[in-house]
N, C-alpha and C positions, 0 to 999 in steps of 0.2 A: 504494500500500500504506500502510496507516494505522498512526502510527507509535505508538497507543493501546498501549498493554500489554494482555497477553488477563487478562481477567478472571476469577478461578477462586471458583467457590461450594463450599460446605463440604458435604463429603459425607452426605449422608443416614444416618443411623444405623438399622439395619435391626434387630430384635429376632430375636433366636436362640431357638429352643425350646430349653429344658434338656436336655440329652442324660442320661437315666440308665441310668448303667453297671451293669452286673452287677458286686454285690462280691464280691469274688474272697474275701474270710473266711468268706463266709458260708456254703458246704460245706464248709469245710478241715476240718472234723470227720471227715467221711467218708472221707478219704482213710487214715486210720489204718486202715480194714478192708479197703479195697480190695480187697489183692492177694488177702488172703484170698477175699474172694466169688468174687471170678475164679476161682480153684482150683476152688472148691465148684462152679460152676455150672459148668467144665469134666469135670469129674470126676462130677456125676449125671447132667450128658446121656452118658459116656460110660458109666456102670456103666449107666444104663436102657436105653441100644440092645444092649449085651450080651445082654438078654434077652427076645429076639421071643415073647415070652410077653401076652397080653391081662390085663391086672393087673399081674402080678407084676414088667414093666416098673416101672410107675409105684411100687409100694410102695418098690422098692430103690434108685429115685430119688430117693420122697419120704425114704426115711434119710436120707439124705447131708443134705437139705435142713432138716430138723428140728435134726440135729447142727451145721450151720452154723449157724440161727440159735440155739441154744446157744451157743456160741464168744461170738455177737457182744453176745446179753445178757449174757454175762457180763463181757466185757470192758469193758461199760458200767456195771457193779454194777448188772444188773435181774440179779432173781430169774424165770428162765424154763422154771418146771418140764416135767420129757419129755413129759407129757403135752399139757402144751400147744404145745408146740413140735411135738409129732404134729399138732394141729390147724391150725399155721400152714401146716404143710408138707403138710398133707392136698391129694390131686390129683383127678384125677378116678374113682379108685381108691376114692373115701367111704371113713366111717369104719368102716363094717363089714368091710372088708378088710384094716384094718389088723393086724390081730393073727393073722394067716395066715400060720404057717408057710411060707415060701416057697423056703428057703435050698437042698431037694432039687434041685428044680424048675428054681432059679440055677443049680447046680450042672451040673445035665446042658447046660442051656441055653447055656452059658458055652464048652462045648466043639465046638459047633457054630455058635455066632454071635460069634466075638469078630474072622476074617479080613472077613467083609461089613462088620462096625462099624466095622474101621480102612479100610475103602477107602470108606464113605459122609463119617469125617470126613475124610480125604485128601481128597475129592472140596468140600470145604467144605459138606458135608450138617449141619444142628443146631445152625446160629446163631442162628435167630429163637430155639428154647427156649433157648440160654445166654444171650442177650440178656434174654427175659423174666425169667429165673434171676435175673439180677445185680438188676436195677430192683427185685424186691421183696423180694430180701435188703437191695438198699441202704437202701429204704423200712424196714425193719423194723431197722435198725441206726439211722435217721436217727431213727424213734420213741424206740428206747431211751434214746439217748442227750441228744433235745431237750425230747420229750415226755408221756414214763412220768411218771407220779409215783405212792405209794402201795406199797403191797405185790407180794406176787408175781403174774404174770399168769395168770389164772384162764382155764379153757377157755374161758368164755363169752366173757372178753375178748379172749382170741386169734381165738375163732368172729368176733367184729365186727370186728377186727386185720384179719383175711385178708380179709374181704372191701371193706373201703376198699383196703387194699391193691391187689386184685384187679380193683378200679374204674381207680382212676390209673394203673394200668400198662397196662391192654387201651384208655385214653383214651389213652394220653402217645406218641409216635412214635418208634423204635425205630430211625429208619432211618441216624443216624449210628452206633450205634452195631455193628450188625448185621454191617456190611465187618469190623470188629475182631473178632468171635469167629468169624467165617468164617475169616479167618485163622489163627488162633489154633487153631480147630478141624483145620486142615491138617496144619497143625505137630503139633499133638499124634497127629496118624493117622500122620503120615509116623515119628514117633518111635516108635509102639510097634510096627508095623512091624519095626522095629529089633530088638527084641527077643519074638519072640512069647513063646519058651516061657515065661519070666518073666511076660510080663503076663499070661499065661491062666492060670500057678500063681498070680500075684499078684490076681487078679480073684475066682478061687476061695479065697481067705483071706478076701477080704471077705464074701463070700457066707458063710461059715463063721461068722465075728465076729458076725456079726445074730446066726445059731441058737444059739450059747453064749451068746450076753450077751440074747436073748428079745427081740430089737428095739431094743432101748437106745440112743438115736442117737448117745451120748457113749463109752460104756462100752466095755471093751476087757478079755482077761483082762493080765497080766503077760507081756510079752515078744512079744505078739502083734505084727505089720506095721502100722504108720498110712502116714497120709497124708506121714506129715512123717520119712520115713526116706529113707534116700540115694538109694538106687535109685529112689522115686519121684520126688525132687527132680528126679531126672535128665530123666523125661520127662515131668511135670504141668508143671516149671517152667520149661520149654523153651517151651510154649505160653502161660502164665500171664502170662511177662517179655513176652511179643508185644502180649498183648492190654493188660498194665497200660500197656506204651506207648503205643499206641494212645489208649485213653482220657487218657491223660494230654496228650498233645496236644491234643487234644477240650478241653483248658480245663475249664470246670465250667458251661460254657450247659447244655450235655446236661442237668443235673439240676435246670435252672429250673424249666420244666412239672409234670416229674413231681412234684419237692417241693410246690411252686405247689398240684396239684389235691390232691396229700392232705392238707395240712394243712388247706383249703377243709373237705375232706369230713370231717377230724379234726375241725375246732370246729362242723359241722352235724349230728355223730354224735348219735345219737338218747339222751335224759337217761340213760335206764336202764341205757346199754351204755356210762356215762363212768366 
């Protein structure tokens, strides 16, 4: 045995790709509305299956949806006139339907479909549409606030809004997010449950509130029921705390993509519609 000492060579230095992280500042904006969209998109897929009506589904969902992004421009200081806020929120419903009296029609409808609505969301039926819900409330909160500039937003701008919007969201993958308002969706079926005769007098106020206030997505008379009185807190925000957790574990990858393609498709938007 050789009484050399072993000889040791200096280790190779291998080069690392740079690893780039997702910054975690850079949605923190969004988080301010959150919990809010989560309501809204729980609350029009739950007022639209109320009413197994061909239209008149979608208009008194597309309310809910117009009045949320309302909320969210304003808490951004954008000017987001009703009108245009119709057009963001417009469904497949077009815009010839929108000023259709529908509130009768709720009305009856309301008293016949509100036990199958809670046992489709107890069943976790209407999370892909709360899913879609949230992605382009978020898009259209993540514009107000990053990318508006200028005066108030004009129909035609909201007409080219929705549909980039409408692009990145039917592009972007949906599928972490999906198990969270399936959840969520459960929750809030198992909750109203709990209470029918209230939600089905409480569903019929709403439907009410459109026909006096003429569609108005914000408007309300004095003393009327909202979203944000006790009794609702009790069972929108049973499901709401579910799903805000949910996402909030989810970190902020979930809104890489989506942000990623609309902004892409914001600065390719065609001169005329800037």
């Amino acid at each position: 045995m050789s009484g050399d000492k072993p000889s040791y060579r200096p280790a190779i230095e291998v080069g690392a790709e740079p690893v780039t992280l997702l910054d975690p500042s850079r949605f923190s904006h969004l988080a301010r509305n959150r919990r809010l969209i989560v309501r809204r998109a729980l609350l029009a897929s739950a007022l639209s299956g109320l009413v197994p009506v061909p239209i008149m589904d979608d208009i008194l969902s597309g309310r809910v949806r117009a009045g949320l992004y309302m909320k969210l421009a304003a808490s951004r200081q954008v000017d987001l006139p009703a009108a245009s806020a119709e057009v963001l929120a417009e469904g497949k419903a077009g815009s010839a339907w929108r000023t259709i009296t529908f509130a009768a029609v709720a009305l009856a409808a309301l008293k016949l479909a509100w036990r199958k609505l809670f046992a489709l969301l107890a069943a976790g039926r209407g999370a892909e549409d709360m899913a879609t819900t949230f992605q382009v409330a978020t898009l259209i909160d993540h514009y107000c606030a990053r990318l508006h500039v200028g005066g108030p937003i004009s129909r035609s701008q909201a007409a080219l809004l929705r549909a980039l919007v409408n692009q990145s969201v039917n592009r972007t993958s949906k599928t972490k997010l999906i198990p969270a308002f399936r959840e969520g969706g459960k929750i809030l079926g198992r909750s109203l449950v709990e209470a029918p005769r209230w939600v089905s007098l409480s569903m019929s106020r709403y439907a009410e509130r459109w026909l006096h206030t003429s569609g108005h997505p914000e408007a309300a008379p004095a003393g009327w029921p909202t979203e944000d009185s006790e009794e609702e807190k009790t069972w929108l925000d049973r499901a709401a705390h579910t799903v805000d957790q949910r996402l909030a574990a989810l970190g902020s990858e979930y809104l890489g993509d989506l942000i990623d393609d609309f902004e892409a498709r914001w600065r390719e938007r065609p001169a005329a519609g800037s």
